[in-house]
LOVEXBA-183279 format. One record per residue: residue number from 1; residue in one letter; x, y, z of N, C-alpha, C, O in turn. Coordinates in nm, 3 decimals, padded with zeros to 5 digits. Layout:
BEGIN
pt n=NUM	res=a	n.c1=X	n.c2=Y	n.c3=Z	ca.c1=X	ca.c2=Y	ca.c3=Z	c.c1=X	c.c2=Y	c.c3=Z	o.c1=X	o.c2=Y	o.c3=Z
...
END
This chain:
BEGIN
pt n=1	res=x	n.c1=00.407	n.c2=08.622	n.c3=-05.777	ca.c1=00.512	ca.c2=08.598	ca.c3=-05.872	c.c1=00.589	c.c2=08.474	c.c3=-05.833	o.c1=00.641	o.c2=08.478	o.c3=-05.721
pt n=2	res=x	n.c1=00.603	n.c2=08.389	n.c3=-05.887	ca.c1=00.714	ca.c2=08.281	ca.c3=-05.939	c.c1=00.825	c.c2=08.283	c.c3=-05.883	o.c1=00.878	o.c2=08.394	o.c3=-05.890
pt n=3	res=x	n.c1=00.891	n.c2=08.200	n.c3=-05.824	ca.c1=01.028	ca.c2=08.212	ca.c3=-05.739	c.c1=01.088	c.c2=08.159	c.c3=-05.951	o.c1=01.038	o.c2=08.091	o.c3=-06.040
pt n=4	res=x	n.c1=01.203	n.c2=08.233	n.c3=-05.937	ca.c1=01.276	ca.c2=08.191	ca.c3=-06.052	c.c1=01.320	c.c2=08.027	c.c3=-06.063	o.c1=01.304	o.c2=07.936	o.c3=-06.145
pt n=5	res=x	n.c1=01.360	n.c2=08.037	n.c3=-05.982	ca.c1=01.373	ca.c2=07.835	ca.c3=-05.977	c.c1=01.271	c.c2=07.730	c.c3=-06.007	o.c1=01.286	o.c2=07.610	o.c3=-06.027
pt n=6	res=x	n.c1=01.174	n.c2=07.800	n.c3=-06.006	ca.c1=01.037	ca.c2=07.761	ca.c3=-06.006	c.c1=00.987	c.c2=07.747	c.c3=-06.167	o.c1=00.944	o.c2=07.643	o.c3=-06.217
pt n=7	res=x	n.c1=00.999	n.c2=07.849	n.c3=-06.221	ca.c1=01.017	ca.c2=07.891	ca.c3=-06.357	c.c1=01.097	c.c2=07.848	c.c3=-06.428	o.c1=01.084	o.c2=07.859	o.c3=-06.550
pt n=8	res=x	n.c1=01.204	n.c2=07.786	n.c3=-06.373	ca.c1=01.294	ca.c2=07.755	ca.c3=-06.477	c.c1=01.272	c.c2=07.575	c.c3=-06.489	o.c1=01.282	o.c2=07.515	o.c3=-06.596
pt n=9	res=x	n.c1=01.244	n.c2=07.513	n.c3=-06.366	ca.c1=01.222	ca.c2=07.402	ca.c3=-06.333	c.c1=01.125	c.c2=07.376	c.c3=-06.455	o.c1=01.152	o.c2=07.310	o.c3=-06.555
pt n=10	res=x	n.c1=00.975	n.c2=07.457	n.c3=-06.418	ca.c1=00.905	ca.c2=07.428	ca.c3=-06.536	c.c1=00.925	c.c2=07.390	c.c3=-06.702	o.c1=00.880	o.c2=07.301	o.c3=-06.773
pt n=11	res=x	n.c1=01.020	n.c2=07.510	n.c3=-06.725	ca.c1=01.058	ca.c2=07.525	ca.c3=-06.846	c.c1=01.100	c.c2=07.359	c.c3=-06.891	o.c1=01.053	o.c2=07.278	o.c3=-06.970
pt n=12	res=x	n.c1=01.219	n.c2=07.358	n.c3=-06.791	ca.c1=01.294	ca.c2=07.169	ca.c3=-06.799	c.c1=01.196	c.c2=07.082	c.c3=-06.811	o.c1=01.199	o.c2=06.991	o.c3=-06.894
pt n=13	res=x	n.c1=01.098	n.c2=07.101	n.c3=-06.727	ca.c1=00.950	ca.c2=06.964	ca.c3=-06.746	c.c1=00.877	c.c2=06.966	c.c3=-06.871	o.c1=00.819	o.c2=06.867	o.c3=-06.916
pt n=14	res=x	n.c1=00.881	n.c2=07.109	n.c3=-06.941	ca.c1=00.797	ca.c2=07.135	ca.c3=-07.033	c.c1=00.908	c.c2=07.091	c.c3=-07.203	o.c1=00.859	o.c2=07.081	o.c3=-07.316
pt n=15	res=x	n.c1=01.037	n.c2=07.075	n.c3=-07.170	ca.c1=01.088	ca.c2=07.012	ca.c3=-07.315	c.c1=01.106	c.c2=06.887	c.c3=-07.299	o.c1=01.083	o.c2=06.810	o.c3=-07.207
pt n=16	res=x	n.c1=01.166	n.c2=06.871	n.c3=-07.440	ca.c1=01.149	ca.c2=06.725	ca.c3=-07.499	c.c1=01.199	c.c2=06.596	c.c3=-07.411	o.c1=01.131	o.c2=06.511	o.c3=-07.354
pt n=17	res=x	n.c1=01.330	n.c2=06.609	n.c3=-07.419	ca.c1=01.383	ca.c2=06.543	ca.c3=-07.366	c.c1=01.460	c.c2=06.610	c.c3=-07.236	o.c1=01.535	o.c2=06.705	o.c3=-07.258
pt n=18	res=x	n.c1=01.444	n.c2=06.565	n.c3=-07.107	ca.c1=01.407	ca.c2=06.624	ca.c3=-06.971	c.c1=01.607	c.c2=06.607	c.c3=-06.942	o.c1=01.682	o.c2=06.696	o.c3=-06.902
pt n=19	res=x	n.c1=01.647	n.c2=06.446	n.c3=-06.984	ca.c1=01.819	ca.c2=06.448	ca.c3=-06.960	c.c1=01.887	c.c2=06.604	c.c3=-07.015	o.c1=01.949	o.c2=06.690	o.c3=-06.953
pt n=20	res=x	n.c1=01.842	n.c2=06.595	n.c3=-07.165	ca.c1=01.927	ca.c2=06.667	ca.c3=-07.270	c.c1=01.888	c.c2=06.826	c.c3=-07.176	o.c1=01.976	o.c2=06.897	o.c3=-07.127
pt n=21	res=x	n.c1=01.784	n.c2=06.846	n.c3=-07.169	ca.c1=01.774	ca.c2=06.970	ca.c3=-07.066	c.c1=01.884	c.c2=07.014	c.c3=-06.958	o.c1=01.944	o.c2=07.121	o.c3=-06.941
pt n=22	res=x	n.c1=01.887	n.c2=06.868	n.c3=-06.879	ca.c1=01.980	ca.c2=06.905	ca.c3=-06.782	c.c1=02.123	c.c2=06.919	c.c3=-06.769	o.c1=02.202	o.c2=06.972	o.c3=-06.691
pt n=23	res=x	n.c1=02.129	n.c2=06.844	n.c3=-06.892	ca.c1=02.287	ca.c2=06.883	ca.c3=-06.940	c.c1=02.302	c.c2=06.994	c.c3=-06.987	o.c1=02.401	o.c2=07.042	o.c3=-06.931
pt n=24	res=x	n.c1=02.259	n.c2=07.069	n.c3=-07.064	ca.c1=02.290	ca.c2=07.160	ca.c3=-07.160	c.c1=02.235	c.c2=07.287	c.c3=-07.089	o.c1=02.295	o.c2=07.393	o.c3=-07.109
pt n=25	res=x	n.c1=02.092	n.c2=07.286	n.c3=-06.984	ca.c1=02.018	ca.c2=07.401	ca.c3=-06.942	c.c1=02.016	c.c2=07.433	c.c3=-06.820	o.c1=01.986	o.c2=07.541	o.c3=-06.770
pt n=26	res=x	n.c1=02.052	n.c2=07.322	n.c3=-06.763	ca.c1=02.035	ca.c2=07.364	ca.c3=-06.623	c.c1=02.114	c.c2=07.459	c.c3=-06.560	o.c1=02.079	o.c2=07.537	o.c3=-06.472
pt n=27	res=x	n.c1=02.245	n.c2=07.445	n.c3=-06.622	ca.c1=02.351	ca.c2=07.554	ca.c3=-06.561	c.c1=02.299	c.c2=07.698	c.c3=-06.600	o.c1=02.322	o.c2=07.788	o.c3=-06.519
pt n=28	res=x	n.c1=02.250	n.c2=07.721	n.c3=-06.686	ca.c1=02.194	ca.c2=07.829	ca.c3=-06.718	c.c1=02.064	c.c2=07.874	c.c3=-06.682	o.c1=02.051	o.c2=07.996	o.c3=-06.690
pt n=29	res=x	n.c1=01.958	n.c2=07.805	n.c3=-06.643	ca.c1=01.871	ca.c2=07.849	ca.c3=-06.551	c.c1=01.891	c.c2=07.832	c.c3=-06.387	o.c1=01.818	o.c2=07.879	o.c3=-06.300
pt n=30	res=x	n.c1=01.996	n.c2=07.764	n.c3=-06.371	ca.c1=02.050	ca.c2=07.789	ca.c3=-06.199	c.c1=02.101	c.c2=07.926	c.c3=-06.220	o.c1=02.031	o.c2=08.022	o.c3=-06.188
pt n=31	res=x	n.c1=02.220	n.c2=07.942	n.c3=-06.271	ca.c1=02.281	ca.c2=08.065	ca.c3=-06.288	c.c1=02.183	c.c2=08.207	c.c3=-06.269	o.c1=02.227	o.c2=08.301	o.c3=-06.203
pt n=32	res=x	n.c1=02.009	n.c2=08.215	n.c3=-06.349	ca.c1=01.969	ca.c2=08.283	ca.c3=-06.338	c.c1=01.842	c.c2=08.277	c.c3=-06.273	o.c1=01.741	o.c2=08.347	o.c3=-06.287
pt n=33	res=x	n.c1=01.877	n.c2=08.138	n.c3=-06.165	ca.c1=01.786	ca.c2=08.189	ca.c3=-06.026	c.c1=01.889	c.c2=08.219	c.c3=-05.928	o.c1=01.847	o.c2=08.264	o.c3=-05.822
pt n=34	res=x	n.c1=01.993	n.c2=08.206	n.c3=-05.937	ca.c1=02.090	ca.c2=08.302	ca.c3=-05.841	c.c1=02.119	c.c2=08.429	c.c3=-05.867	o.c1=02.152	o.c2=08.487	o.c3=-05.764
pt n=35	res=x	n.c1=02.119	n.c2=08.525	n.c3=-06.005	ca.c1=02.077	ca.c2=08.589	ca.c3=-06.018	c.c1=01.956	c.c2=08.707	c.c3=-05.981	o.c1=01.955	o.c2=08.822	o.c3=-05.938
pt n=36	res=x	n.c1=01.860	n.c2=08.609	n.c3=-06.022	ca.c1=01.710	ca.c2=08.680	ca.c3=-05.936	c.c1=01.750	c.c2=08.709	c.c3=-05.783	o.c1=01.741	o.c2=08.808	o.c3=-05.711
pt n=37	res=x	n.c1=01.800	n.c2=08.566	n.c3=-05.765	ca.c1=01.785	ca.c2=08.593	ca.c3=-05.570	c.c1=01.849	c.c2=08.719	c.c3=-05.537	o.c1=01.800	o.c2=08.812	o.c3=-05.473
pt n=38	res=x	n.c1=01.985	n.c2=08.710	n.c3=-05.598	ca.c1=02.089	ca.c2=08.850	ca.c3=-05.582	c.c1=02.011	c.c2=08.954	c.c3=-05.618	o.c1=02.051	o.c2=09.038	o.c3=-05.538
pt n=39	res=x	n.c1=01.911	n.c2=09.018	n.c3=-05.693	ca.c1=01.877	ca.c2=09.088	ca.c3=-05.750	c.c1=01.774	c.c2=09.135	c.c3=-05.646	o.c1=01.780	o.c2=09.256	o.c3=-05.624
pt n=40	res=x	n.c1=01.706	n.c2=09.084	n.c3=-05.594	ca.c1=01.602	ca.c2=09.059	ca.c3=-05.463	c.c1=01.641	c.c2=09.091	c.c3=-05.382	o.c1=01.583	o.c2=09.196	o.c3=-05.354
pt n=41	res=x	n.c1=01.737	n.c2=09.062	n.c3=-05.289	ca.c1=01.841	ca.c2=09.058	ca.c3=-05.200	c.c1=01.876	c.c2=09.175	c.c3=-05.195	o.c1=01.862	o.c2=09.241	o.c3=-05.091
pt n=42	res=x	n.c1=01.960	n.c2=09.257	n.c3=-05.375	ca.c1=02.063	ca.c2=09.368	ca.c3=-05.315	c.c1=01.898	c.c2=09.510	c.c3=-05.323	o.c1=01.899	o.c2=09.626	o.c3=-05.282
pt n=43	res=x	n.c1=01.798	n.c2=09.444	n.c3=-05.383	ca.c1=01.656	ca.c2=09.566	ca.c3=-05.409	c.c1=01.644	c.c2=09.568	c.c3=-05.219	o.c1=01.693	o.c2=09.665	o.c3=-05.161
pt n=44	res=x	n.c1=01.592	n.c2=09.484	n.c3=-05.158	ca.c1=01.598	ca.c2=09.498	ca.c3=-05.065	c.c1=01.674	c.c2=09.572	c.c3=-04.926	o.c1=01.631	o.c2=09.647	o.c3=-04.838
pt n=45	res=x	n.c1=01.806	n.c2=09.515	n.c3=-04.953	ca.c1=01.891	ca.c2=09.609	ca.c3=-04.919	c.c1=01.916	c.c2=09.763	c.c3=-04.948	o.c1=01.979	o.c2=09.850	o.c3=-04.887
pt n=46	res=x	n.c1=01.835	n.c2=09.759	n.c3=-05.078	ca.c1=01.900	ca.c2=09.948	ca.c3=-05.103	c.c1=01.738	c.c2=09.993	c.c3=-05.043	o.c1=01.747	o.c2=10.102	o.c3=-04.987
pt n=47	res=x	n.c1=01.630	n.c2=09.951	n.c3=-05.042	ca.c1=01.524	ca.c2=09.990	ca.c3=-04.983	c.c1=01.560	c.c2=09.997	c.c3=-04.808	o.c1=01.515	o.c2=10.086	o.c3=-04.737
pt n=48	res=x	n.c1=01.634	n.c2=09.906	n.c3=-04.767	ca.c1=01.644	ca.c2=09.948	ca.c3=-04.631	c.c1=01.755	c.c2=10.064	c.c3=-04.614	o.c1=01.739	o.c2=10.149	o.c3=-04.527
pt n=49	res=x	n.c1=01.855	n.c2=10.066	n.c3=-04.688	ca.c1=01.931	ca.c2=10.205	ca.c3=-04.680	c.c1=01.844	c.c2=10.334	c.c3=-04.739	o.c1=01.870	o.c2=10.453	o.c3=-04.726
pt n=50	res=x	n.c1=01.775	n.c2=10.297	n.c3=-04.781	ca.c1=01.711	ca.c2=10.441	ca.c3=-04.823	c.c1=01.591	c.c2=10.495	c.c3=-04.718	o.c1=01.564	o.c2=10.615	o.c3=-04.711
pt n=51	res=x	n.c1=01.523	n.c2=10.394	n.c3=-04.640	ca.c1=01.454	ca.c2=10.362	ca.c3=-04.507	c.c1=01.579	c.c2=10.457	c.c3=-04.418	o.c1=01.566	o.c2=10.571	o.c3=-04.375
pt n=52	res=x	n.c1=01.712	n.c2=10.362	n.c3=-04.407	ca.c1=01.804	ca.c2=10.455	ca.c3=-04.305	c.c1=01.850	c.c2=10.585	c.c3=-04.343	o.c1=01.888	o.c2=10.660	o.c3=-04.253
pt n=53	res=x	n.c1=01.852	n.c2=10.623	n.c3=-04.453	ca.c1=01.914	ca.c2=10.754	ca.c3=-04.510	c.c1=01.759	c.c2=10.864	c.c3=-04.451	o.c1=01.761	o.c2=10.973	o.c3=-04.394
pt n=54	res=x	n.c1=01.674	n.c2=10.804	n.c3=-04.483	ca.c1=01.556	ca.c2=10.866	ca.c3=-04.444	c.c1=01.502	c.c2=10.898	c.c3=-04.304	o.c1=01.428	o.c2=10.989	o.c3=-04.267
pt n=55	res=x	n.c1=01.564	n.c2=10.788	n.c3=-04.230	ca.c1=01.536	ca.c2=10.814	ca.c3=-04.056	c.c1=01.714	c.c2=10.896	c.c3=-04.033	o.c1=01.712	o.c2=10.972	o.c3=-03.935
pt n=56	res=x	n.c1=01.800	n.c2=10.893	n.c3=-04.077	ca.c1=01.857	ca.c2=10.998	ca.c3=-04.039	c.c1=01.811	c.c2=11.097	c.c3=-04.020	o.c1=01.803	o.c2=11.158	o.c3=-03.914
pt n=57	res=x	n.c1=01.745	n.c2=11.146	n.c3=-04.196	ca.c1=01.766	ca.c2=11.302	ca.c3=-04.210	c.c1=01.593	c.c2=11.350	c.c3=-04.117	o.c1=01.587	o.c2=11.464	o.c3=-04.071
pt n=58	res=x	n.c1=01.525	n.c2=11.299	n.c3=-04.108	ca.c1=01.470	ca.c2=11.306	ca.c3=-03.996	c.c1=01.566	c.c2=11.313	c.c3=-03.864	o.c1=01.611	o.c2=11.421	o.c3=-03.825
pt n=59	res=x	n.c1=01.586	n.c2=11.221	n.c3=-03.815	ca.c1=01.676	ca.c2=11.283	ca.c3=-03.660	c.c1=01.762	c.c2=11.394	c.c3=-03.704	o.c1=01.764	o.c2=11.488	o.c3=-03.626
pt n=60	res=x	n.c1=01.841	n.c2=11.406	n.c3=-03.819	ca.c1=01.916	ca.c2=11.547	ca.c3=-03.820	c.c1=01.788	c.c2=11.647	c.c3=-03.836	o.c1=01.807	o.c2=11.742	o.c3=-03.761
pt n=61	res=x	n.c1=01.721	n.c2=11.654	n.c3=-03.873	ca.c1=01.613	ca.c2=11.797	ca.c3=-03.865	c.c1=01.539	c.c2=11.824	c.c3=-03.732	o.c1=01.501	o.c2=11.934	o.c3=-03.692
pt n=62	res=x	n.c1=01.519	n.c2=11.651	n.c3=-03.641	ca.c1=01.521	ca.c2=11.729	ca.c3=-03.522	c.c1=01.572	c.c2=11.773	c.c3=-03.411	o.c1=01.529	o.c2=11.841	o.c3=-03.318
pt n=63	res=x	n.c1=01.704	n.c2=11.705	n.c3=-03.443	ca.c1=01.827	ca.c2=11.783	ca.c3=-03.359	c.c1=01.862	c.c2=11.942	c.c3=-03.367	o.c1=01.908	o.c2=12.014	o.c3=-03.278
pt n=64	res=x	n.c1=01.809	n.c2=11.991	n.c3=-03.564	ca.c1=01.808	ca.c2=12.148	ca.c3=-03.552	c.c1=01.741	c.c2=12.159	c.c3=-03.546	o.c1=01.744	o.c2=12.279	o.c3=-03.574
pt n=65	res=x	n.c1=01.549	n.c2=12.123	n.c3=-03.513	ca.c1=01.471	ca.c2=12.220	ca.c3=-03.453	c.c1=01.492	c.c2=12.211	c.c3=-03.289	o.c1=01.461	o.c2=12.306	o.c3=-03.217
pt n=66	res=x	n.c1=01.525	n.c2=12.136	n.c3=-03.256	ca.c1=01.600	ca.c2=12.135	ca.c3=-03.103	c.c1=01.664	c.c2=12.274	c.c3=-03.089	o.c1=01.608	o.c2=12.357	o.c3=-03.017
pt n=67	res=x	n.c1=01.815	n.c2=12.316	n.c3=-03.175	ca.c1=01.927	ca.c2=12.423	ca.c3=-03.180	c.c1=01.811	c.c2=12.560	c.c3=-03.229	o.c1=01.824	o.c2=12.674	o.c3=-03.185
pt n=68	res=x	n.c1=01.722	n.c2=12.528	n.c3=-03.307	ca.c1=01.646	ca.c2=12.695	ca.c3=-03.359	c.c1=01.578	c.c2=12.721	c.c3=-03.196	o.c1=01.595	o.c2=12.817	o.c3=-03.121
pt n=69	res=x	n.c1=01.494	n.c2=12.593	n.c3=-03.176	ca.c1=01.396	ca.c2=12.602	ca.c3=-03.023	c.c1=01.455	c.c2=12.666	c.c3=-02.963	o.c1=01.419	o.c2=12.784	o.c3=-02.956
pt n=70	res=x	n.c1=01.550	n.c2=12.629	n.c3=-02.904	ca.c1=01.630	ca.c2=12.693	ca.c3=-02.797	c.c1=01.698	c.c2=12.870	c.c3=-02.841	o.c1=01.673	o.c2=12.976	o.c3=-02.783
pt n=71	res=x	n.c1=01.770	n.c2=12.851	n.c3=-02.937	ca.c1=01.756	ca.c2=13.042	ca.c3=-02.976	c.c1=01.659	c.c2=13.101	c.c3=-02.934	o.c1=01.658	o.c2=13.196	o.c3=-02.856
pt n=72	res=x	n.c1=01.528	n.c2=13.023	n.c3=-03.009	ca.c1=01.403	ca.c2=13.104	ca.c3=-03.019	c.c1=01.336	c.c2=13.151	c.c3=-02.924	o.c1=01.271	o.c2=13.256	o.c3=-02.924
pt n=73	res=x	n.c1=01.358	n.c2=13.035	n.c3=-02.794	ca.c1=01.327	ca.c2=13.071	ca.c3=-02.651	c.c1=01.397	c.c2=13.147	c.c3=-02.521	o.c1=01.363	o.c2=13.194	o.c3=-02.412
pt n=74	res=x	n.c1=01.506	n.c2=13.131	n.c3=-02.592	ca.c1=01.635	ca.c2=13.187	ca.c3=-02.496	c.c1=01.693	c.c2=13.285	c.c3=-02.550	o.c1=01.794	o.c2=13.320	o.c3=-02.490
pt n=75	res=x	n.c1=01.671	n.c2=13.335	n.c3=-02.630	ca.c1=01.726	ca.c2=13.470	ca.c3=-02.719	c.c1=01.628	c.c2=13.449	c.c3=-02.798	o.c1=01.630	o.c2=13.370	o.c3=-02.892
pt n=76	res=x	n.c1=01.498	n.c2=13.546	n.c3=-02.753	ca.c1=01.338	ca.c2=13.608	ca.c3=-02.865	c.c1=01.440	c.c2=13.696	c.c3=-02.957	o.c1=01.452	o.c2=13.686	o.c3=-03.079
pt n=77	res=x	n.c1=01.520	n.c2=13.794	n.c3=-02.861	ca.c1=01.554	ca.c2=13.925	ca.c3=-02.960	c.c1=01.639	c.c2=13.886	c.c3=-03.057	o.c1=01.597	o.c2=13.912	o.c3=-03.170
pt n=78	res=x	n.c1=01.733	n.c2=13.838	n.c3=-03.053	ca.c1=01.842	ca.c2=13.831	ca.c3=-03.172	c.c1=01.779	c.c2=13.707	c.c3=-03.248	o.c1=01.834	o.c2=13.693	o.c3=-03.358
pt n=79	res=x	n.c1=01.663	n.c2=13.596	n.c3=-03.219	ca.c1=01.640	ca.c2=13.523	ca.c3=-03.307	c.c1=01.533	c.c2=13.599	c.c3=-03.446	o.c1=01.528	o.c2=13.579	o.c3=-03.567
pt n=80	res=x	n.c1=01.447	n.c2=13.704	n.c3=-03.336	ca.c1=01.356	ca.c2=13.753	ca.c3=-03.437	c.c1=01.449	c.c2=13.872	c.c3=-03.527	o.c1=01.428	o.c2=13.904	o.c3=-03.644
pt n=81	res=x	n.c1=01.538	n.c2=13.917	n.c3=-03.451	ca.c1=01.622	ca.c2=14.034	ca.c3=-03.556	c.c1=01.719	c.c2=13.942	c.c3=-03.656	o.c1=01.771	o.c2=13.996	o.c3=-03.754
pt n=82	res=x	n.c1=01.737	n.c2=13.823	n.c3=-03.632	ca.c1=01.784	ca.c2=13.767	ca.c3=-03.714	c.c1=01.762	c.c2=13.705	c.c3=-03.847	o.c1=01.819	o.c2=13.695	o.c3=-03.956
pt n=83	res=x	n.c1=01.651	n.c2=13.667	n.c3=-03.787	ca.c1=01.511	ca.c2=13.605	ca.c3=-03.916	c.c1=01.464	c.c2=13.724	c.c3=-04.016	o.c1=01.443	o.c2=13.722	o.c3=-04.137
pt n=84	res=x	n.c1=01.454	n.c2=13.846	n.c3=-03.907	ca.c1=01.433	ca.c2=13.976	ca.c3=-04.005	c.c1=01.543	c.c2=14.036	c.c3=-04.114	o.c1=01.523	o.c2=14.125	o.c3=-04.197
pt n=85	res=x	n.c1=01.670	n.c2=13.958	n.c3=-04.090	ca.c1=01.770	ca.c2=14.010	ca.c3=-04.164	c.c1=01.885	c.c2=14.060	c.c3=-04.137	o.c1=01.969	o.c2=14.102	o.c3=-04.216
pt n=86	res=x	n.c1=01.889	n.c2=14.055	n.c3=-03.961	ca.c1=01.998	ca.c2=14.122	ca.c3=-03.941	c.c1=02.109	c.c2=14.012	c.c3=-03.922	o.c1=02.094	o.c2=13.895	o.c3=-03.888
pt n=87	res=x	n.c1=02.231	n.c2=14.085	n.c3=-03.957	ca.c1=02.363	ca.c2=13.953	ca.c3=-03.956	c.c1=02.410	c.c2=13.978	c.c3=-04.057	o.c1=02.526	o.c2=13.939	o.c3=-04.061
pt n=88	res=x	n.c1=02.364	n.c2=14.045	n.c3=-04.186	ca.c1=02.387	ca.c2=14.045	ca.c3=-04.345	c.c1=02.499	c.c2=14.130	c.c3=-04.329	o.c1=02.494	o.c2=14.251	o.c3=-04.310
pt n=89	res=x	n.c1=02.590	n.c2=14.067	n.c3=-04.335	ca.c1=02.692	ca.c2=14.141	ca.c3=-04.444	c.c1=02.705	c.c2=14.272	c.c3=-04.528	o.c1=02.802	o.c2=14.289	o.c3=-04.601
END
């Protein structure tokens, strides 16, 4: 894919008169290759927070199979009477 600047450049080479372009167009195809970039930029960014939201909740699940492990090994009885139901209210 096309860097937007790239694309828009074209567009300018491809009309009539190349001045009248740059007066009238250029601000408006700069505008929307800064755009793109931002757009690139903040996709990226929410892909790496969603990367970190994701290696959290991994380390939080194995910090509680760490907390079940240890019940499970250090108290068999009240983990298995617990799992069976007991504790209910």
């Amino acid at each position: 894919m096309r860097d937007a600047f790239e694309s828009a450049w074209s567009v300018l080479k491809m009309s009539g008169s190349m001045q009248a372009a740059m007066t009238h167009d250029l601000p408006s195809y700069m505008e929307e290759a800064l755009n793109q970039k931002m757009k690139t930029r903040n996709d990226a960014r929410k892909k790496k927070s969603k990367a970190q939201k994701l290696r959290d909740k991994v380390q939080d699940h194995m910090e509680d199979a760490d907390v079940i492990r240890y019940y499970k090994e250090n108290h068999p009885e009240f983990f298995h009477s617990f799992m069976n139901g007991s504790g209910e209210e």
